[in-house]
PLY file of the C-alpha trace (Angstrom):
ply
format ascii 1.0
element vertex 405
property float x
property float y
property float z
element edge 404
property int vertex1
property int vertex2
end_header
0.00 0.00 0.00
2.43 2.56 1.05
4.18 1.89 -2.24
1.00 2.48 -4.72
1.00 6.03 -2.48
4.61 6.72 -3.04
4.28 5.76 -6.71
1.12 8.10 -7.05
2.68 11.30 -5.18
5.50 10.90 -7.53
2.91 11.36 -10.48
0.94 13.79 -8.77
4.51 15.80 -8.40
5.48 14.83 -11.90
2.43 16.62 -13.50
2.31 19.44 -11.20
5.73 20.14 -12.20
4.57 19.82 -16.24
1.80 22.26 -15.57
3.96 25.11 -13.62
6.88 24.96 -16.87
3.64 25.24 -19.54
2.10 27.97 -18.07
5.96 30.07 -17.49
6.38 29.20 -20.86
2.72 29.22 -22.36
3.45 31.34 -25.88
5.77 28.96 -27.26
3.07 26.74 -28.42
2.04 29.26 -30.89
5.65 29.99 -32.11
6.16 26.09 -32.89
4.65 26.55 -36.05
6.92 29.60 -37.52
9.92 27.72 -35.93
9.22 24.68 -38.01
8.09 26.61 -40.96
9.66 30.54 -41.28
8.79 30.86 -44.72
5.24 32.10 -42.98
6.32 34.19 -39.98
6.08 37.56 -41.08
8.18 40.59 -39.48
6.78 43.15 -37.19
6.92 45.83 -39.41
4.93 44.09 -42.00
2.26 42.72 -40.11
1.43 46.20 -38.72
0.58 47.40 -42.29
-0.92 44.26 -43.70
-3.71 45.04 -46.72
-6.01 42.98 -48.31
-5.45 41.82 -52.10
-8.40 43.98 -53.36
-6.47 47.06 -51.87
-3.25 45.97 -53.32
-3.78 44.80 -56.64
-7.23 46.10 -57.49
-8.12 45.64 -61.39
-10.57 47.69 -63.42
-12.01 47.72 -66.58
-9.82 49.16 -69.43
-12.52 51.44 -70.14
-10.39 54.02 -67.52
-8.06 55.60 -69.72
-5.38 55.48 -66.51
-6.07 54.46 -62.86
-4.39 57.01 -59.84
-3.55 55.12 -56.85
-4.75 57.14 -53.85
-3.15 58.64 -51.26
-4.20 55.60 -48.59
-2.31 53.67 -51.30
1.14 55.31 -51.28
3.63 53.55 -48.87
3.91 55.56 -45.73
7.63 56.20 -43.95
7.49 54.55 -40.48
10.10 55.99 -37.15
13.94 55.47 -37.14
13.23 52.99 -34.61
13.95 50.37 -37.18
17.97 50.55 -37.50
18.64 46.90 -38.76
21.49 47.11 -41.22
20.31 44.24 -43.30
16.34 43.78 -45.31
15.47 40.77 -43.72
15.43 37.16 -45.65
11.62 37.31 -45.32
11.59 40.38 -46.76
13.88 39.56 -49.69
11.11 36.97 -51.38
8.67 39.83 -51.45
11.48 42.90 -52.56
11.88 40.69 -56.07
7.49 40.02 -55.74
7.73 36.25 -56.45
10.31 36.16 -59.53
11.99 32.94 -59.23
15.36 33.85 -59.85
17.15 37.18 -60.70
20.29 36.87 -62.20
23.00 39.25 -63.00
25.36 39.43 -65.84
29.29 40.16 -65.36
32.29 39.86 -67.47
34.55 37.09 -65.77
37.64 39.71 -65.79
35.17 42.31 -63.98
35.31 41.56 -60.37
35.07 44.61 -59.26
31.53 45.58 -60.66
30.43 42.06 -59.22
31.73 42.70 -55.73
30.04 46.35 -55.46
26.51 45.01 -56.80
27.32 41.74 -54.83
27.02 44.37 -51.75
23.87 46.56 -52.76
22.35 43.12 -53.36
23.12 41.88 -49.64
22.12 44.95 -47.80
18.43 45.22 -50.15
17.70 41.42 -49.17
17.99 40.18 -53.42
19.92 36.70 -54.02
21.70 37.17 -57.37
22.67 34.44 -59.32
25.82 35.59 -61.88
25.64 34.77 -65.55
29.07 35.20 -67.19
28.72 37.81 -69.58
30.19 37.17 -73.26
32.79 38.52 -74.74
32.35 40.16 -78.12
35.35 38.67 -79.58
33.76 35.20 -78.71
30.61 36.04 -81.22
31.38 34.49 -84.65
29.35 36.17 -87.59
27.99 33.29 -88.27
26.42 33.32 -84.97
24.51 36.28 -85.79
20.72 36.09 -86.37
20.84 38.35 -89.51
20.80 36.85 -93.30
23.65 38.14 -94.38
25.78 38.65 -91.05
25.91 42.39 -89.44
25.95 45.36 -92.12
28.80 47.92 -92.23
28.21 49.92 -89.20
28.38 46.88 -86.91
31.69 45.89 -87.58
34.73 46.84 -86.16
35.94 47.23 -82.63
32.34 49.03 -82.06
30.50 46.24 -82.54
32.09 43.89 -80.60
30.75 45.46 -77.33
27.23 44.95 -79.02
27.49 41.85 -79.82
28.93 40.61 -76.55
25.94 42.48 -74.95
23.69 41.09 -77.03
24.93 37.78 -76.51
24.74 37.89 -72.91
21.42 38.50 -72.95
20.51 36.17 -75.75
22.29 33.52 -73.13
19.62 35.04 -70.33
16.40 34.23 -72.21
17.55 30.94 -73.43
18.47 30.13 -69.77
14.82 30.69 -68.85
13.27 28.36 -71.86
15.80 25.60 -71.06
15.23 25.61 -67.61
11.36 26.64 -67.57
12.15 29.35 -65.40
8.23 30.77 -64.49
9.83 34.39 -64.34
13.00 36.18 -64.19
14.65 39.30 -63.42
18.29 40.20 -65.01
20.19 43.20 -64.27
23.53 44.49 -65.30
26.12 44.60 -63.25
26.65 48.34 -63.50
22.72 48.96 -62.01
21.35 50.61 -58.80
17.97 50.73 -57.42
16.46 51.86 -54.34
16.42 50.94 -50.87
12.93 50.76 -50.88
12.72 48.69 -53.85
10.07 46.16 -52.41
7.59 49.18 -51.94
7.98 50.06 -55.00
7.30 46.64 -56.79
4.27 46.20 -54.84
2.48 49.33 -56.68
4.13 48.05 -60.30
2.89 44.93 -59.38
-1.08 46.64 -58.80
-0.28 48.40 -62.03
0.50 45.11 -64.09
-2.86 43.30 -62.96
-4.54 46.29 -64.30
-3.29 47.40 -67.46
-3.18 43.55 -68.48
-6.86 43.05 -66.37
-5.51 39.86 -65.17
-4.99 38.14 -61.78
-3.05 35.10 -60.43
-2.90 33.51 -57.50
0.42 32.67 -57.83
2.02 35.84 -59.25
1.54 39.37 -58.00
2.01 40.69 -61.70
-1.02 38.37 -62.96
-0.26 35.87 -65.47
-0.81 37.68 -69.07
2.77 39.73 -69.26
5.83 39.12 -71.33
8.34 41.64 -70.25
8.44 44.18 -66.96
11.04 47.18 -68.63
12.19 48.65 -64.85
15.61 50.09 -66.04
16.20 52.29 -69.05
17.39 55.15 -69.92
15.00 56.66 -71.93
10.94 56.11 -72.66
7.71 57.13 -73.84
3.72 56.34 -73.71
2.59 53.93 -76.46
0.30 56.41 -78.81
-2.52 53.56 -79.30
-5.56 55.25 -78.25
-7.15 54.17 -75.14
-4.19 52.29 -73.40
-4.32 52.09 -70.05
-1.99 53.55 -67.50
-1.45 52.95 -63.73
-0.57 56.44 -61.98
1.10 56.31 -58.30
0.91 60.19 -57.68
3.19 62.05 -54.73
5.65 58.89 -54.44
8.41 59.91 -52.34
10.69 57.83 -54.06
10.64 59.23 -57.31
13.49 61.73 -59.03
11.81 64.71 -59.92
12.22 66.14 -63.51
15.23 68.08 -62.49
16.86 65.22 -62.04
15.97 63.06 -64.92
19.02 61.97 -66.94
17.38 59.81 -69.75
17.83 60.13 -73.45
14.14 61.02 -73.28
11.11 60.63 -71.57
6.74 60.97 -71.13
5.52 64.64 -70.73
3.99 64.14 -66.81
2.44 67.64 -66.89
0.99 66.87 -70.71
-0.23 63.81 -69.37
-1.99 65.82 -66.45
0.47 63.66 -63.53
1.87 65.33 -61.28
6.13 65.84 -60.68
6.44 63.15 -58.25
4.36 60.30 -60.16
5.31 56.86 -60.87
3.82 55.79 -64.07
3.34 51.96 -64.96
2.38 51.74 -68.54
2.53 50.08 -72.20
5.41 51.56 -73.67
6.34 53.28 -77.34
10.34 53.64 -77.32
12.47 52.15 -74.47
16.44 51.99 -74.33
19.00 50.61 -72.34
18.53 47.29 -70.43
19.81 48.15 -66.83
16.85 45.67 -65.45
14.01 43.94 -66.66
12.03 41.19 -66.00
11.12 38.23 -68.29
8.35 35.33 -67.84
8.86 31.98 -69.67
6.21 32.91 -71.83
8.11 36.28 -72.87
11.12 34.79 -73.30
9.98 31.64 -75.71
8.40 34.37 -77.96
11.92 36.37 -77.75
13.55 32.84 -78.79
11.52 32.38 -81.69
11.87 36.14 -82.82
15.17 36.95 -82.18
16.77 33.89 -84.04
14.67 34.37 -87.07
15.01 38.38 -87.98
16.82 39.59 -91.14
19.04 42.14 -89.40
21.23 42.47 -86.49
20.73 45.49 -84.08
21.77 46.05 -80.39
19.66 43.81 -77.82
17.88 46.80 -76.24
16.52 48.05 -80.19
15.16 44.42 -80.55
13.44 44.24 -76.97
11.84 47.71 -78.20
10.89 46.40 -81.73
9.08 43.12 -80.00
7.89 45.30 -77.56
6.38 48.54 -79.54
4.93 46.84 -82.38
3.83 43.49 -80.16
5.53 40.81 -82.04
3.91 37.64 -81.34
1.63 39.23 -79.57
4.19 40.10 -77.15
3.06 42.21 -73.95
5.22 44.51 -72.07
5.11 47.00 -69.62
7.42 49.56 -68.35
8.00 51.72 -65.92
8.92 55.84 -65.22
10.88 56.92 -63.82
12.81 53.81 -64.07
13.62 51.80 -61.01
16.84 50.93 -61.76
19.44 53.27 -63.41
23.23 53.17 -64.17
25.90 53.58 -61.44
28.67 55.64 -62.33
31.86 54.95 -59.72
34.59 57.61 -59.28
37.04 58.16 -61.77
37.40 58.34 -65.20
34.29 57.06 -67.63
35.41 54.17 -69.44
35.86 52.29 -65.58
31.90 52.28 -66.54
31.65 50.65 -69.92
32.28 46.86 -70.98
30.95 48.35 -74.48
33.15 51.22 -75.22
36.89 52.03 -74.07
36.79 55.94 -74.53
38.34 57.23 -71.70
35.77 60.41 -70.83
35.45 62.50 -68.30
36.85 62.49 -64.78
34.30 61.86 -62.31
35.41 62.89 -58.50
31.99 61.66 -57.17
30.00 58.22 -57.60
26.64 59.20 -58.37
23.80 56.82 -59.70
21.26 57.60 -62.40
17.28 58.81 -61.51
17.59 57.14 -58.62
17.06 58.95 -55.12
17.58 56.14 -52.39
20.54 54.23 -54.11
21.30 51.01 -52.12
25.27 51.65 -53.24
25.10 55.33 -52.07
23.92 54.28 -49.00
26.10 51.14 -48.31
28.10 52.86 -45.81
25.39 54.61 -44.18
23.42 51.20 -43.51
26.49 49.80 -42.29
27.09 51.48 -39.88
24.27 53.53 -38.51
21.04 51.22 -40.44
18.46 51.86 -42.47
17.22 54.99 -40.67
20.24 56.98 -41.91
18.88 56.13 -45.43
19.47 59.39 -47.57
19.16 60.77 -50.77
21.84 61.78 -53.27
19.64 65.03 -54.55
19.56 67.89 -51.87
15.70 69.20 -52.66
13.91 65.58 -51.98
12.55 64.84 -48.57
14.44 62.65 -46.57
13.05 58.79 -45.96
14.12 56.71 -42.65
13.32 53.23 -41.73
11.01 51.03 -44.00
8.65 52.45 -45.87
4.99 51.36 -44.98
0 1
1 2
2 3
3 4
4 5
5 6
6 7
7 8
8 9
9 10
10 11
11 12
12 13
13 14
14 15
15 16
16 17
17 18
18 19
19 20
20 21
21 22
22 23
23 24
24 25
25 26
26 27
27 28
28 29
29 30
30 31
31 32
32 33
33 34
34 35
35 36
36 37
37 38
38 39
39 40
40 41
41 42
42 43
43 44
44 45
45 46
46 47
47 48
48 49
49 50
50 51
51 52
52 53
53 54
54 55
55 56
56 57
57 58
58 59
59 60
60 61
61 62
62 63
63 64
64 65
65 66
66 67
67 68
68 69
69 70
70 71
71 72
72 73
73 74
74 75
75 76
76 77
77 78
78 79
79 80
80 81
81 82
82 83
83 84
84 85
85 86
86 87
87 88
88 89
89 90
90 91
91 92
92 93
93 94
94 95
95 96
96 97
97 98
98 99
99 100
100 101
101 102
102 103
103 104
104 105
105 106
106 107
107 108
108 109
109 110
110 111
111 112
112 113
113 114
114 115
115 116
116 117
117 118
118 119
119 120
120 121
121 122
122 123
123 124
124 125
125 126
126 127
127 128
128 129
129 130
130 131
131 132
132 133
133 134
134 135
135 136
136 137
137 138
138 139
139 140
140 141
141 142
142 143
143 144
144 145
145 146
146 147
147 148
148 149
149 150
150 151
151 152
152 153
153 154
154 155
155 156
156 157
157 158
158 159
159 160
160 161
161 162
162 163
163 164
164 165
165 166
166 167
167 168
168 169
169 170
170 171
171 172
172 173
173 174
174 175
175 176
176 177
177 178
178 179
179 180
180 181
181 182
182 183
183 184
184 185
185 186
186 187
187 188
188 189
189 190
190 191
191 192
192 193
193 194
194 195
195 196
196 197
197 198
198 199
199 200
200 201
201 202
202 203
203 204
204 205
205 206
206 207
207 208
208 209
209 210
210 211
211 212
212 213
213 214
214 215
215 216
216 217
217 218
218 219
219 220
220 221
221 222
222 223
223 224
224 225
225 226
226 227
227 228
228 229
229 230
230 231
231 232
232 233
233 234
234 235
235 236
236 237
237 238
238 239
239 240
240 241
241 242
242 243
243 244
244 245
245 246
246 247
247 248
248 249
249 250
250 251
251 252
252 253
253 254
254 255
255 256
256 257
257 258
258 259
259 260
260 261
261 262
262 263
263 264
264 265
265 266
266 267
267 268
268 269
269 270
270 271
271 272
272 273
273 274
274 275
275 276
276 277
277 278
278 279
279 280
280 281
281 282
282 283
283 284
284 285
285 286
286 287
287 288
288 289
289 290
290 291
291 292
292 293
293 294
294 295
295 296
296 297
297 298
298 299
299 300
300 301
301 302
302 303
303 304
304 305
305 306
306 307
307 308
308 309
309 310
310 311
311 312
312 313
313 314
314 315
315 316
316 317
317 318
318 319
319 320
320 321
321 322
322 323
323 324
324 325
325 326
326 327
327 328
328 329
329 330
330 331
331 332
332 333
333 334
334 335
335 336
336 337
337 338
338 339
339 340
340 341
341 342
342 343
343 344
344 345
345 346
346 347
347 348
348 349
349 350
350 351
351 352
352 353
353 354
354 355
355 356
356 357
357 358
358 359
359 360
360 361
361 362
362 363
363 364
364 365
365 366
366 367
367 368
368 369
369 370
370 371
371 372
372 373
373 374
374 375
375 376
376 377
377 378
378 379
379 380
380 381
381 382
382 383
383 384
384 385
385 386
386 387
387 388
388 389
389 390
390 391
391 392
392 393
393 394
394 395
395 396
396 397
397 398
398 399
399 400
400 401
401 402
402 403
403 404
């Protein structure tokens, strides 16, 4: 007997004990979850701000001749109390809005350009994955999707920047059909954007769904695009009659006019847009190829085009042929001010250039293209002090700290 009560006071001890740890320690049972599966803990400074889809992404009839996203819509700056150095990895799936890989293309002998957008990348929250550039020299003619080879004016020592650039990113959209990449984004290794890239996306995203009045539930951008233009340097409105356009008016973000260095550009005040909007529309003329994004759809119908066209021109001329006149019925949007621009370092121009050699001018300050948050401006300031010492490189734009809501 006196064992059985021994045995049972042990118990009775045993689960007393049990009880007093759970209830010290009673909200880990709801953090088992996230610890088993992070991919769906969200941080703090998300959750506070958290909107529904239809507020996001809302889509409307084509009828509109441009939607304005509202003034509830435009991200909101939230208190320096956020000084992390580093956009979390959570964060770094939504900054690139669900493309499944961004890659970036560098010359082999070019280390240095990889290890300064290596950085920018690190401190925004991207992942890049590095495509070995070609080399022009590398390009036979024969190589050369025109019937006759290139004409006159694309031979010579100028061309064979061209070609290896056009190469390069011949090698990116074949990557993507091989591989049935759903979507990509490529960048150049010479390209900045902004610290508060993943704001920004979100509203292009919104813009997409509209202009192309499609949805997904697996992409943000919908699932009836070809090609997302977000770096040039130079681009205008498509002139078809009645083509939508998605307006984010008073972005802080955005370069103002005074600051625009692009061969040219849409007429904001023509348009009836205010200074500081962010346009996301079908496009006439676009140059340059600083960033843009690609789904597998896009980039079969660039496969098929490019490798069956009588003449040779630069890559960006034939992205803006397929994309102007809608090839295939190709659909692309783009984006102004452009959210990614060139990044000029310190020191003399051709530093800058894998295309030309021309030595230029001297620069004594590293300065980055129409953009006013530049992660590589703003390296050293995250470093060391975080995110809320975030500035910009243009004196008369209002200063941004911490996250942007």
């Amino acid at each position: 007997m006196l064992s059985r009560f021994i045995t049972a006071l042990a118990l009775c001890c045993v689960v007393l004990s049990l009880y007093l740890v759970f209830e010290q320690y009673r909200p880990l049972p709801s953090l088992i979850p996230a610890l088993l599966n992070h991919e769906n803990v969200e941080p703090l400074s998300s959750i506070s701000n958290t909107t529904s889809k239809e507020d996001s992404a809302k889509v409307i009839s084509q009828e509109d001749s441009s939607r304005v996203a509202s003034q509830e819509d435009l991200s909101r700056v939230t208190s320096q109390e956020d000084s992390s150095s580093v956009i979390s990895q959570k964060d770094s799936a939504s900054v690139i809005s669900h493309f499944e890989k961004v890659f970036v293309i560098n010359l082999k002998e070019r280390g240095d350009k990889l290890d300064a957008i290596t950085l920018a990348a690190s401190l925004t929250g991207i992942k890049l994955d590095v495509m070995e550039g070609a080399r022009g020299e590398d390009v036979s003619n024969k190589s050369i999707p025109a019937h006759d080879g290139p004409d006159a004016k694309w031979k010579g020592a100028a061309f064979l920047g061209t070609a290896g650039c056009w190469r390069s990113h011949m090698n990116f959209i074949r990557k993507i059909v091989a591989e049935r990449i759903h979507s990509a984004l490529v960048v150049e290794d010479d390209a900045d954007w902004s610290v508060y890239l993943k704001d920004q996306l979100e509203h292009v995203a919104a813009g997409t769904q509209y202009i192309t009045n499609s949805t997904s539930t697996t992409s943000p951008y919908g699932d009836d695009w070809d090609m997302l233009w977000l770096g040039h340097c130079g681009s205008s409105f498509s002139k078809k009659e009645r083509t939508p356009r998605y307006v984010i008016e008073n972005d802080p973000t955005v370069v103002g006019p005074n600051h625009y260095k692009l061969h040219y550009h849409p007429d904001l005040k023509t348009a009836g847009y205010n200074s500081s909007s962010r346009v996301v529309y079908r496009p006439g003329i676009v140059t340059c190829t600083q960033a843009y994004a690609l789904s597998l759809r896009g980039a079969q119908k660039m496969l098929q085009h490019y490798t069956t066209i009588q003449y040779f021109l630069p890559i960006d001329w034939e992205h803006n042929g397929i994309c102007a006149k809608q090839i295939l019925d190709f659909q692309c949007i783009a984006v102004h001010p452009p959210m990614w621009g060139h990044h000029r370092s310190a020191g003399y121009e051709n530093r800058n250039s894998d295309i030309t050699d021309k030595k230029g001018e001297f620069r004594k300050k590293a300065e980055t293209l129409n953009i006013a948050h530049s992660a590589r401006l703003n390296a050293a300031n995250i470093l060391t002090k975080g995110l809320g010492a975030v500035t910009s490189q243009y004196d008369d734009m209002p200063e941004l700290h911490g996250d942007l809501k």
